[in-house]
C-alpha positions in Angstrom: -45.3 78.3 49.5 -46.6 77.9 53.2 -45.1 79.1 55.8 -43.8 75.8 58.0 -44.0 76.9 61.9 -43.8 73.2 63.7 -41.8 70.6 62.3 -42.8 67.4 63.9 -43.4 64.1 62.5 -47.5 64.4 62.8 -46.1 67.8 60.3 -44.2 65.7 58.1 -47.0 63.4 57.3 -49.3 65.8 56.8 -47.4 67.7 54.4 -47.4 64.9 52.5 -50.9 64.7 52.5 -51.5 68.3 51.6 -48.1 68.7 49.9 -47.2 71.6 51.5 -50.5 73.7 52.6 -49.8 73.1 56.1 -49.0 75.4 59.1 -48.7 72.2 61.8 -50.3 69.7 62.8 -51.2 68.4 66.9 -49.6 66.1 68.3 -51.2 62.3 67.4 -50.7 58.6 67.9 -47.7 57.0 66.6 -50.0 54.7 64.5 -50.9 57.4 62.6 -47.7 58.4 61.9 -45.2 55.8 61.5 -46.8 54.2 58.1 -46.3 56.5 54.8 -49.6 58.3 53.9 -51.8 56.3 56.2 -55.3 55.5 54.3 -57.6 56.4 57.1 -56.0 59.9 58.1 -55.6 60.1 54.0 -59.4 59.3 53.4 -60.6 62.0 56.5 -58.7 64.7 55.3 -58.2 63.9 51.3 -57.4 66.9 50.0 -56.4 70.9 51.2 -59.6 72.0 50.0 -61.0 74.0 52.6 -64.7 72.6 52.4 -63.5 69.1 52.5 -61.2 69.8 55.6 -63.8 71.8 57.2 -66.4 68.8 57.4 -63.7 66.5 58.6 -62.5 69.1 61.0 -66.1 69.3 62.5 -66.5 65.9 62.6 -63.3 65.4 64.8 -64.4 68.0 67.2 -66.9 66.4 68.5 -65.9 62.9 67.9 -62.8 63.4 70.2 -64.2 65.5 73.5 -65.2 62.3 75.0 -63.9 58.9 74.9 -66.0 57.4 72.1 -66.8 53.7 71.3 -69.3 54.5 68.6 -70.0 52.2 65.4 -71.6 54.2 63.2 -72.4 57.7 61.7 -68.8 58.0 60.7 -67.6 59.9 57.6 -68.9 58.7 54.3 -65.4 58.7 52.7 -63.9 57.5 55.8 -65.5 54.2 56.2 -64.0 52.1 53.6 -60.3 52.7 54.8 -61.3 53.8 58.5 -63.9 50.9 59.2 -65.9 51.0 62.2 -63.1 50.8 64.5 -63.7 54.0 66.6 -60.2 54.2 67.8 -58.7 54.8 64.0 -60.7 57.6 63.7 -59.7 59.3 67.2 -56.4 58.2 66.1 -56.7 60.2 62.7 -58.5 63.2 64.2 -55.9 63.5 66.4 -53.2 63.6 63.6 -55.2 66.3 61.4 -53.2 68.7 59.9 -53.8 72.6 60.1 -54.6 74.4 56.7 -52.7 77.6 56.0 -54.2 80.8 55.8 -53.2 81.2 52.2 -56.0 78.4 51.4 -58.1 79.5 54.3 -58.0 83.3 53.6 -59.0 83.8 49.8 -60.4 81.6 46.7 -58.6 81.3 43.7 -60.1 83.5 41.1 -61.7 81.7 38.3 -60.0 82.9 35.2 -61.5 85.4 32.7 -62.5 84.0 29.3 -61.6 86.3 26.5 -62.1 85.0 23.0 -60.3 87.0 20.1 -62.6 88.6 17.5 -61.8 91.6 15.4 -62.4 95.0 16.8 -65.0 95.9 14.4 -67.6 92.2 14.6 -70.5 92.7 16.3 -70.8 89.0 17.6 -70.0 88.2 20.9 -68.1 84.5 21.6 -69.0 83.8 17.7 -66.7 80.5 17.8 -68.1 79.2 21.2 -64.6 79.2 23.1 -66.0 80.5 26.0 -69.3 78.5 26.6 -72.7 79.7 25.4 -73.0 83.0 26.5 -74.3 85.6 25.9 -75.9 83.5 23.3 -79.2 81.8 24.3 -80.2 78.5 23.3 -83.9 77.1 23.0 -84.7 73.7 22.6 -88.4 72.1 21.7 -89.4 69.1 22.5 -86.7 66.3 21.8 -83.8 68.1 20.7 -80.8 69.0 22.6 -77.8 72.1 22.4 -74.7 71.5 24.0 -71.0 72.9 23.5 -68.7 70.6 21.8 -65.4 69.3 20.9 -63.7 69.8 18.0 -65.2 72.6 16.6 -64.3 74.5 12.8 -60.4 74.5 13.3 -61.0 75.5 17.2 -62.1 73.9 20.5 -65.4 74.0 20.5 -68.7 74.6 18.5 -72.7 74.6 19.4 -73.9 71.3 18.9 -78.0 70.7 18.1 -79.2 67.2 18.3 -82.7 66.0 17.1 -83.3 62.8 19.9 -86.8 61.5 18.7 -89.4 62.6 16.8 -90.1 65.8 15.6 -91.9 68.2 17.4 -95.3 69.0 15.4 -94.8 72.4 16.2 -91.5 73.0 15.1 -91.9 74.4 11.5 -92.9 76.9 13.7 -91.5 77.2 16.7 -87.8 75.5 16.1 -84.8 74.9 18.3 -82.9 77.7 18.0 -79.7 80.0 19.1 -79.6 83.9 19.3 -77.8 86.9 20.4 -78.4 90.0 20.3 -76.2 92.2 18.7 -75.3 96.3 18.5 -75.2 97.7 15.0 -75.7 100.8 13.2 -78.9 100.9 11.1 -78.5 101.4 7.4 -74.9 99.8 7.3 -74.5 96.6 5.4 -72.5 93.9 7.3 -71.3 90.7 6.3 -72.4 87.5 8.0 -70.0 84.9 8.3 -70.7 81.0 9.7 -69.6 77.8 9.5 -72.0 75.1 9.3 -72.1 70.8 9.6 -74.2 68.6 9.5 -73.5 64.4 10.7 -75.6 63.5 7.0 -77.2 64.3 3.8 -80.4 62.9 3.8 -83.9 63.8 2.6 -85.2 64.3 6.7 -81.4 66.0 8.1 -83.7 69.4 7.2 -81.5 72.7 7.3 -80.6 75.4 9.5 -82.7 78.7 8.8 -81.2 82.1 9.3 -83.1 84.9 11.0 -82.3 89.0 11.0 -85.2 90.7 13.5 -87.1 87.5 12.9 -87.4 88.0 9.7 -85.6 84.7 7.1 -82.6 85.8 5.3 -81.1 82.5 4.3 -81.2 79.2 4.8 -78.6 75.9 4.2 -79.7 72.7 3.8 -78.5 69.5 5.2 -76.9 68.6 1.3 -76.3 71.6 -0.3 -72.2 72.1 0.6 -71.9 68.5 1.7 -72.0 66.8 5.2 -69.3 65.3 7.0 -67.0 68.7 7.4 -67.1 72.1 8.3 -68.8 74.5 5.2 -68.4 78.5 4.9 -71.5 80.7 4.7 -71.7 84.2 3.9 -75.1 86.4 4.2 -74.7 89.8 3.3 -77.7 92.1 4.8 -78.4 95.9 5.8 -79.3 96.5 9.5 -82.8 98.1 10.1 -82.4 99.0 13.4 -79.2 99.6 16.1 -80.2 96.6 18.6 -80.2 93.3 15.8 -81.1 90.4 16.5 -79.0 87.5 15.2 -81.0 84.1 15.4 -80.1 80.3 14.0 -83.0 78.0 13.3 -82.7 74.6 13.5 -85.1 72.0 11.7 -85.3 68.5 11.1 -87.3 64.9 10.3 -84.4 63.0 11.3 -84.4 61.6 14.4 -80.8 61.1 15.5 -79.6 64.4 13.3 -76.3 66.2 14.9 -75.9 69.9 13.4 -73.0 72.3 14.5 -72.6 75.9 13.6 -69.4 77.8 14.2 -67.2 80.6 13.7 -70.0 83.6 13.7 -69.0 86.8 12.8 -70.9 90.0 11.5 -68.5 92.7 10.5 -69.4 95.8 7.9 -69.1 95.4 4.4 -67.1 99.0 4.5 
């Protein structure tokens, strides 16, 4: 918690503003102080982030070395609580609170994503809980990958969406999603992926499966069903140590949504 070193009423409103990241705050005008969270000190200084309180800081620098009558060039989230009236903003800049060095000092670090896998798969965020990386999307003309929620028992999945037409180049050239992956040559793995698809029509097409580029397996839109979640398993022997692991995605229909989730490559042995 931050260290409190002036207690004043100008600090007592302003920790309620920044709810406790406040050192002190200068002395200010009693209009600025008298009425609980005042909206134009509130809407200069919104928040303890120290980007937003830096541009409002600078602002009030300048504003208040001279006596100033201006109209105009105000703070765009000032104005609609502030108005033009140049004495509530020398008002509020003279109530601005002081940040403490906790928020000044250091960032919060973002947090590491870690999803769980077994020690021995070879894939890499296979159930999509951590974004898209290290897998790498392609898309061709009108189709569309995203990351999306619910996925197979889990948060998330890879999403492909056909938006239009196909492109006429697609059959051979598709949208597609890859990794590459470390294995041992020789060994036989077992590949493991969940698989829906929005429909089962003639056009929802089918998501091809490539080892090294070469097709070991495809599923089509109505083969397991549509509407749900369906297992597939590819079993395959790697050629080479660096594999790569590539999804294909083709379709006629125009408005098709295909997930795939839940990858995994572990050895058969």
């Amino acid at each position: 918690m931050a260290k409190i070193v002036t207690v004043s009423r100008a600090a007592i409103l302003a920790c309620c503003l920044f709810a406790g990241d406040i050192v002190s705050a200068a002395s200010c005008n009693a209009d600025n102080i008298d009425a609980l969270l005042p909206s134009c000190l509130r809407a200069l200084f919104p928040t303890p982030s120290p980007a937003a309180y830096s541009s409002a800081a600078a602002f009030c620098a300048t504003y208040t070395t001279t006596v100033n009558t201006q109209t105009t060039g105000f703070p765009t989230r000032a104005s609609s609580a502030c108005g033009t009236a140049s004495a509530r903003y020398s008002s509020a800049c003279s109530c601005k609170p002081t940040l403490s060095s906790t928020l000044t000092s250091s960032a919060t670090p973002t947090p590491t994503c870690r999803p769980s896998r077994p020690a021995n798969d070879a894939v890499s965020n296979g159930g999509f809980e951590c974004g898209l990386a290290p897998w790498v999307a392609k898309d061709v003309l009108n189709t569309k990958n995203s990351i999306t929620s619910p996925g197979d028992a889990s948060r998330f999945a890879y999403q492909f969406n056909q938006l239009g037409p196909q492109d006429p180049d697609a059959g051979l050239n598709p949208a597609a999603v890859y990794q590459d992956l470390r294995l041992v040559s020789g060994v036989s793995y077992n590949l493991r992926f969940r698989t829906f698809f929005d429909k089962c029509t003639p056009d929802e097409g089918f998501v091809g499966v490539m080892i090294n580029r070469s097709p070991v397996y495809t599923v089509d839109a109505c083969d397991k069903g549509a509407g749900a979640f369906k297992d597939n398993l590819v079993q395959f022997v790697a050629t080479s140590d660096q594999t790569e692991l590539r999804f294909d995605f083709i379709t006629r229909e125009n408005d098709a949504v295909i997930k795939i989730d839940n990858v995994s490559v572990v050895p058969l042995h």
